[in-house]
KOLGU-4560 file (N, C-alpha, C; in nm, 3 decimals, padded with zeros to 5 digits):
<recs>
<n_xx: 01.295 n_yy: -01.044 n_zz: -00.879 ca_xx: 01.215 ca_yy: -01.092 ca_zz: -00.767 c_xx: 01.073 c_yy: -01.034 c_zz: -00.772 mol: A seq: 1 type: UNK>
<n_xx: 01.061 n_yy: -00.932 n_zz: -00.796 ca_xx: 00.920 ca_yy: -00.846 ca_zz: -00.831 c_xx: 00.859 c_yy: -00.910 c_zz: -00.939 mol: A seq: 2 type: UNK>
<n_xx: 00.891 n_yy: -00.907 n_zz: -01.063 ca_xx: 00.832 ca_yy: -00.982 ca_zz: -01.137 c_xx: 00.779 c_yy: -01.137 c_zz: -01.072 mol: A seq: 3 type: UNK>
<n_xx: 00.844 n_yy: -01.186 n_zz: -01.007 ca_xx: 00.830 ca_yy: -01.301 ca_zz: -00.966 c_xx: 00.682 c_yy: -01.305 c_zz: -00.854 mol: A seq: 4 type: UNK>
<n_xx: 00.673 n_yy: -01.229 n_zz: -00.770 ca_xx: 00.587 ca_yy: -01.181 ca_zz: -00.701 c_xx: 00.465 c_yy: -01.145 c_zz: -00.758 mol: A seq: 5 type: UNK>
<n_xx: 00.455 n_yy: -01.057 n_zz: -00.884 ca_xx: 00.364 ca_yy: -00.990 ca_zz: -00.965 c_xx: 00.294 c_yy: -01.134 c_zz: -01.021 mol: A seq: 6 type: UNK>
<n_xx: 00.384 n_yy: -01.245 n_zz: -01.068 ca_xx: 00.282 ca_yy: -01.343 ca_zz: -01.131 c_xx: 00.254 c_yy: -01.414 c_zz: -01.042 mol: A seq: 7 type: UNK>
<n_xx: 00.280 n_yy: -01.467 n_zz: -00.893 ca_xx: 00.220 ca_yy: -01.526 ca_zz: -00.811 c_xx: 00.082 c_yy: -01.433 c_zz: -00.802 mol: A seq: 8 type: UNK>
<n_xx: 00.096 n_yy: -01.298 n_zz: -00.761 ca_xx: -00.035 ca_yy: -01.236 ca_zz: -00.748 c_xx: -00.142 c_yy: -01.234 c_zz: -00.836 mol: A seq: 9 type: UNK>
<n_xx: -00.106 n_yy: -01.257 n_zz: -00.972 ca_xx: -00.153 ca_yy: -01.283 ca_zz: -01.089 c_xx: -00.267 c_yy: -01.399 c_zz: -01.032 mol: A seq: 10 type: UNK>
<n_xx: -00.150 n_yy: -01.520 n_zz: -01.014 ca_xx: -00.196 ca_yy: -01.660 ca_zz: -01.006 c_xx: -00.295 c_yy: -01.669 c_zz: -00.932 mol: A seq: 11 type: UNK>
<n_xx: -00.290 n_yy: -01.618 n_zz: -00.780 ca_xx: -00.344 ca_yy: -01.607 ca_zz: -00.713 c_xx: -00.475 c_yy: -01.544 c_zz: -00.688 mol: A seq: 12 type: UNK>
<n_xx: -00.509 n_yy: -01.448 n_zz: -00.783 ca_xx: -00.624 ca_yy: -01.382 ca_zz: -00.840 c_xx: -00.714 c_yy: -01.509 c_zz: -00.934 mol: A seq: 13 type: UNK>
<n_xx: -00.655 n_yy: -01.563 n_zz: -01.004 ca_xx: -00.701 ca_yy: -01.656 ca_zz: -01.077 c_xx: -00.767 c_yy: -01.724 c_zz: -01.025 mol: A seq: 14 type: UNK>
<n_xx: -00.697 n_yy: -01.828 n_zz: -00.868 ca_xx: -00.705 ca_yy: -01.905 ca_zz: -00.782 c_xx: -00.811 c_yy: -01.850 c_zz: -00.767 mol: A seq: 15 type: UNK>
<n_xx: -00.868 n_yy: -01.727 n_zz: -00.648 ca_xx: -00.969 ca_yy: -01.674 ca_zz: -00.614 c_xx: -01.125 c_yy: -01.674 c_zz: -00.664 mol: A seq: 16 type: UNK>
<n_xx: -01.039 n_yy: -01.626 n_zz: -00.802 ca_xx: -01.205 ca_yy: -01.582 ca_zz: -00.910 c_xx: -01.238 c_yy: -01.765 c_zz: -00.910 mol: A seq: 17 type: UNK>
<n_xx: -01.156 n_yy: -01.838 n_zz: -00.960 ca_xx: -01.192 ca_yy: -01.987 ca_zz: -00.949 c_xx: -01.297 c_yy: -02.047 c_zz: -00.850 mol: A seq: 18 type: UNK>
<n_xx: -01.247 n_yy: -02.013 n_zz: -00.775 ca_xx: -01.297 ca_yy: -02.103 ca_zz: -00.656 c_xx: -01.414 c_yy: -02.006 c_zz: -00.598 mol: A seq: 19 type: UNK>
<n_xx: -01.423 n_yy: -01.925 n_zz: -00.651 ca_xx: -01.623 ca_yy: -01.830 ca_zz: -00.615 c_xx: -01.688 c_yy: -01.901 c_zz: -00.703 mol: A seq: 20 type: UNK>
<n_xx: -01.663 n_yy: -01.927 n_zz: -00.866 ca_xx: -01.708 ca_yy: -02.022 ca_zz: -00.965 c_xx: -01.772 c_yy: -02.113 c_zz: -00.927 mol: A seq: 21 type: UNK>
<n_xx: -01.621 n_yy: -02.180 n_zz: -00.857 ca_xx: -01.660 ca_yy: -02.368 ca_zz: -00.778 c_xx: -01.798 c_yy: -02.340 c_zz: -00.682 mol: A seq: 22 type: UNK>
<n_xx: -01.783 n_yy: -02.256 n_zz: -00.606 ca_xx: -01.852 ca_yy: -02.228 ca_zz: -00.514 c_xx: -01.995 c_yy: -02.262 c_zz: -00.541 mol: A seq: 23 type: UNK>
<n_xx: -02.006 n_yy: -02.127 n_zz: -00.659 ca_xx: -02.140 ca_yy: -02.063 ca_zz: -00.699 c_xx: -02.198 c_yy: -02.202 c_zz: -00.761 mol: A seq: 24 type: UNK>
<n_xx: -02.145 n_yy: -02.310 n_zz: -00.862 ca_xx: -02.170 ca_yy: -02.406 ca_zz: -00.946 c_xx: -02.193 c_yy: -02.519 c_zz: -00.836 mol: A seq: 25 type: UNK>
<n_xx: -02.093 n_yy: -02.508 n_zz: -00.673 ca_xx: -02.164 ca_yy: -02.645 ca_zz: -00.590 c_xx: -02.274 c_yy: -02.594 c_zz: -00.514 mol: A seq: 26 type: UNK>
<n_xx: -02.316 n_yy: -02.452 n_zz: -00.525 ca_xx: -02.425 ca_yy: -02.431 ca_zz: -00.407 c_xx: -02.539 c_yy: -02.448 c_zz: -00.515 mol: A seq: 27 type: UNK>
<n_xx: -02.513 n_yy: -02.476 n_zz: -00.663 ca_xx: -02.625 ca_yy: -02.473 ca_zz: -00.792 c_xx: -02.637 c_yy: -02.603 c_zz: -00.790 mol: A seq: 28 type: UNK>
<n_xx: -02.542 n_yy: -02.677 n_zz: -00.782 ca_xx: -02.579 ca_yy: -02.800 ca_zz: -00.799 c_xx: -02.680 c_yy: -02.900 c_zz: -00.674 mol: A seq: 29 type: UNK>
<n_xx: -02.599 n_yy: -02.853 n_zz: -00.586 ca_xx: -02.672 ca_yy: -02.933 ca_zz: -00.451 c_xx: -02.784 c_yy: -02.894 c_zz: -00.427 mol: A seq: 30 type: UNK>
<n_xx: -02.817 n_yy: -02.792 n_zz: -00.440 ca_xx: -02.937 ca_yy: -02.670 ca_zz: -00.385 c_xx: -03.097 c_yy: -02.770 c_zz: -00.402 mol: A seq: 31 type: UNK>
<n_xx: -03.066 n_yy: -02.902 n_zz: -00.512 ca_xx: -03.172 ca_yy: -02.932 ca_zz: -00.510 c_xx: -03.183 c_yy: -03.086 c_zz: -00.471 mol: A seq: 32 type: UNK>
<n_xx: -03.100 n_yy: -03.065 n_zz: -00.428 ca_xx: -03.067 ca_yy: -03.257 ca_zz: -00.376 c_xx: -02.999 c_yy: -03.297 c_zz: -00.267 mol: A seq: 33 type: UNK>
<n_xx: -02.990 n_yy: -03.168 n_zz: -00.203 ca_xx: -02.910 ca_yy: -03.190 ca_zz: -00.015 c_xx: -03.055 c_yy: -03.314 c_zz: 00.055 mol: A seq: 34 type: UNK>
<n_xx: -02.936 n_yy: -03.353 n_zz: 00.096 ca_xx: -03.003 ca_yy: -03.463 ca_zz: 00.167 c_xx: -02.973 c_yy: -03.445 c_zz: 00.326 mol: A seq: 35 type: UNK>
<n_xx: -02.857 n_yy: -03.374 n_zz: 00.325 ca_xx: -02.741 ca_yy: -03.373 ca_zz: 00.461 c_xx: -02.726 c_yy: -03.216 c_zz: 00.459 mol: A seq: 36 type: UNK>
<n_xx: -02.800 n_yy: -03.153 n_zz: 00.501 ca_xx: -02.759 ca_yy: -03.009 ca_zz: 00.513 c_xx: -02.640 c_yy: -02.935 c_zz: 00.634 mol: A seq: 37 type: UNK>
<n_xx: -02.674 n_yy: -03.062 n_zz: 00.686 ca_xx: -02.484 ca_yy: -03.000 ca_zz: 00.800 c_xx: -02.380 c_yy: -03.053 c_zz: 00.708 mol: A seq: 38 type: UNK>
<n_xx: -02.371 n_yy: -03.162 n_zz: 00.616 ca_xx: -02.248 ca_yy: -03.209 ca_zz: 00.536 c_xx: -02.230 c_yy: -03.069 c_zz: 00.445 mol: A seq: 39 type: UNK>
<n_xx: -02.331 n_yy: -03.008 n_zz: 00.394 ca_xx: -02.291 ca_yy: -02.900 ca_zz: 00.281 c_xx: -02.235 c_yy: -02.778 c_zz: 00.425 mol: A seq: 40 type: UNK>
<n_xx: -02.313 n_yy: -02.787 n_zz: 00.497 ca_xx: -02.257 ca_yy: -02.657 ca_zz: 00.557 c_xx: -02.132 c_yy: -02.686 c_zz: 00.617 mol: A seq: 41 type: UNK>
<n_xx: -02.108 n_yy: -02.795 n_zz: 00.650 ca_xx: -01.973 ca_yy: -02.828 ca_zz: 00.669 c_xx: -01.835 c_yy: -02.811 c_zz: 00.582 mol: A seq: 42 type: UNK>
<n_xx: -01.905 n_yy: -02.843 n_zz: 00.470 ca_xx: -01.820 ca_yy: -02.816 ca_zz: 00.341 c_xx: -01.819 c_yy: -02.691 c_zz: 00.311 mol: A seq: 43 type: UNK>
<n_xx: -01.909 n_yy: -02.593 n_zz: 00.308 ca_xx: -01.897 ca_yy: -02.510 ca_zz: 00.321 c_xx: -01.822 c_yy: -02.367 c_zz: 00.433 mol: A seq: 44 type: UNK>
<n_xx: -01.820 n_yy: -02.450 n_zz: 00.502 ca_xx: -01.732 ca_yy: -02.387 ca_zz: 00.615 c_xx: -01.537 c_yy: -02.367 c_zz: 00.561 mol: A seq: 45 type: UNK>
<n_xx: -01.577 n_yy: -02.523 n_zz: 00.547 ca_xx: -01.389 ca_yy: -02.535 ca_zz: 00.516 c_xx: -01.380 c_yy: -02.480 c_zz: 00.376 mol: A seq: 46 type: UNK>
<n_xx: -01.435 n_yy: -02.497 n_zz: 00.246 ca_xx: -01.422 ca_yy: -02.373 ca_zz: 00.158 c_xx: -01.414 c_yy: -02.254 c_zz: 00.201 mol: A seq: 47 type: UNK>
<n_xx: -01.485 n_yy: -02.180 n_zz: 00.315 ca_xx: -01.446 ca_yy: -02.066 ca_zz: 00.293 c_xx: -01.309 c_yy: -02.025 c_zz: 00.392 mol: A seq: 48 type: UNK>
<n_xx: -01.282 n_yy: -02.166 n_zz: 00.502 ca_xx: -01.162 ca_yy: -02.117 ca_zz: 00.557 c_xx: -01.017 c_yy: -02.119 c_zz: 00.448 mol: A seq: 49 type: UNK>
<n_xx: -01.042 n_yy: -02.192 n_zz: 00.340 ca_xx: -00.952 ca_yy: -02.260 ca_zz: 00.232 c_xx: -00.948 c_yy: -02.106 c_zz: 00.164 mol: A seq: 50 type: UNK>
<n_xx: -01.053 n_yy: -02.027 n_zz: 00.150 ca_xx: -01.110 ca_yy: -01.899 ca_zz: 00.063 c_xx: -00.981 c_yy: -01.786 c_zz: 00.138 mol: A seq: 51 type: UNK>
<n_xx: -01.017 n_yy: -01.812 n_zz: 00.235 ca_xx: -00.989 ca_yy: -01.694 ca_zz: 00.355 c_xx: -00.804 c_yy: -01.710 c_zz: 00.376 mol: A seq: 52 type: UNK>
<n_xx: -00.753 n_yy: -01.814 n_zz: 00.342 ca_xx: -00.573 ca_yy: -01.878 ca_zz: 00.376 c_xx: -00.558 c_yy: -01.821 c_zz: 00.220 mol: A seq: 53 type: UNK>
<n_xx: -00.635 n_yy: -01.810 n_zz: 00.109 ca_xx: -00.587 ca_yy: -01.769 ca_zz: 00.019 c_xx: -00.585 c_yy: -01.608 c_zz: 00.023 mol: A seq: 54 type: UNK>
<n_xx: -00.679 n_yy: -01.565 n_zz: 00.043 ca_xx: -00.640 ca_yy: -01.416 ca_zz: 00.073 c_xx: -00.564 c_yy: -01.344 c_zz: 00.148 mol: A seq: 55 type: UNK>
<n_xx: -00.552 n_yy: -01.456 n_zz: 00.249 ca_xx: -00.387 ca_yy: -01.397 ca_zz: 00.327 c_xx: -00.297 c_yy: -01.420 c_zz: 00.235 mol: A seq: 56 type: UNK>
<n_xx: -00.242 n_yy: -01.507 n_zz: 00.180 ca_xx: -00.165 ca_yy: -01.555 ca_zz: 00.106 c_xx: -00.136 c_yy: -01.436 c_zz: -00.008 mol: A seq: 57 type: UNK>
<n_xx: -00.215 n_yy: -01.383 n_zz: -00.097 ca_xx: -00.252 ca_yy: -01.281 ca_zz: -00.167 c_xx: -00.208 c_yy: -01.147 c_zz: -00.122 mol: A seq: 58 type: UNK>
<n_xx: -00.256 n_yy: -01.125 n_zz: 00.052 ca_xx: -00.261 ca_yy: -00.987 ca_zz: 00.088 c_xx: -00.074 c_yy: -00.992 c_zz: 00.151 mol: A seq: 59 type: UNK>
<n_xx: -00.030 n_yy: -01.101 n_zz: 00.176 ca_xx: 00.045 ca_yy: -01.066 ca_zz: 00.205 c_xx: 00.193 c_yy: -01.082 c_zz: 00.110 mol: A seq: 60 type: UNK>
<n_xx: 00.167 n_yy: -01.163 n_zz: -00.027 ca_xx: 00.217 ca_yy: -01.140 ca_zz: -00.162 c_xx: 00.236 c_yy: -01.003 c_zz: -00.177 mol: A seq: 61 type: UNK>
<n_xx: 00.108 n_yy: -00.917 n_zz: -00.174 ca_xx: 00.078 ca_yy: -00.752 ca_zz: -00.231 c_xx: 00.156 c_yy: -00.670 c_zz: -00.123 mol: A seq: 62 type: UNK>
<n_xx: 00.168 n_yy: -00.686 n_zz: 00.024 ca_xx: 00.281 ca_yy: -00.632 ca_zz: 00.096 c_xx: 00.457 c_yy: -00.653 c_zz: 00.056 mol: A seq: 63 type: UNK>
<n_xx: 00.452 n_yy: -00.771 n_zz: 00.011 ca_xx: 00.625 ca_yy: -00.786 ca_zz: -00.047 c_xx: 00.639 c_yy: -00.715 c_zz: -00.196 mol: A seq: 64 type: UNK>
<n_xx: 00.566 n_yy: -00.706 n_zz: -00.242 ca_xx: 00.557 ca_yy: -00.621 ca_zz: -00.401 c_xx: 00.561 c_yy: -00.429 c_zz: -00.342 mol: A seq: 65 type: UNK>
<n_xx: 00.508 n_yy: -00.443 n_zz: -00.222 ca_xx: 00.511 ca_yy: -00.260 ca_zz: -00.218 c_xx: 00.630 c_yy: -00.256 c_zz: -00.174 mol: A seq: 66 type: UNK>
<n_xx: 00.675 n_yy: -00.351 n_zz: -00.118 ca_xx: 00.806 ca_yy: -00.323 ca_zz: 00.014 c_xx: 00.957 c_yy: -00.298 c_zz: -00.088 mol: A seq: 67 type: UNK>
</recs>
């Protein structure tokens, strides 16, 4: 079961570093062609609530691995 846990946390690290990537590459891309600056910040909002369900997800993976 630990092992099992250890590569979700794995995964889940992956997930993370990913999606700062996505992030960093859509705030590069748009940065020069927003047309709609509440649509990006909008989008930007729910990325980071999407950011934030993964780190629970993560933090509370890393509580069943100590337990």
């Amino acid at each position: 079961m630990q092992s099992f846990l250890l590569q979700l946390l794995r995964e889940c690290k992956e997930v993370v570093l990913g999606a700062v990537l996505v992030k960093n590459y859509y705030l590069s891309f748009v940065e020069g062609i927003v047309l709609d600056k509440e649509k990006v910040e909008n989008d930007l909002d729910e990325f980071e609530h999407d950011l934030q369900t993964a780190f629970k997800v993560r933090s509370q993976l890393t509580k069943m691995v100590k337990a």
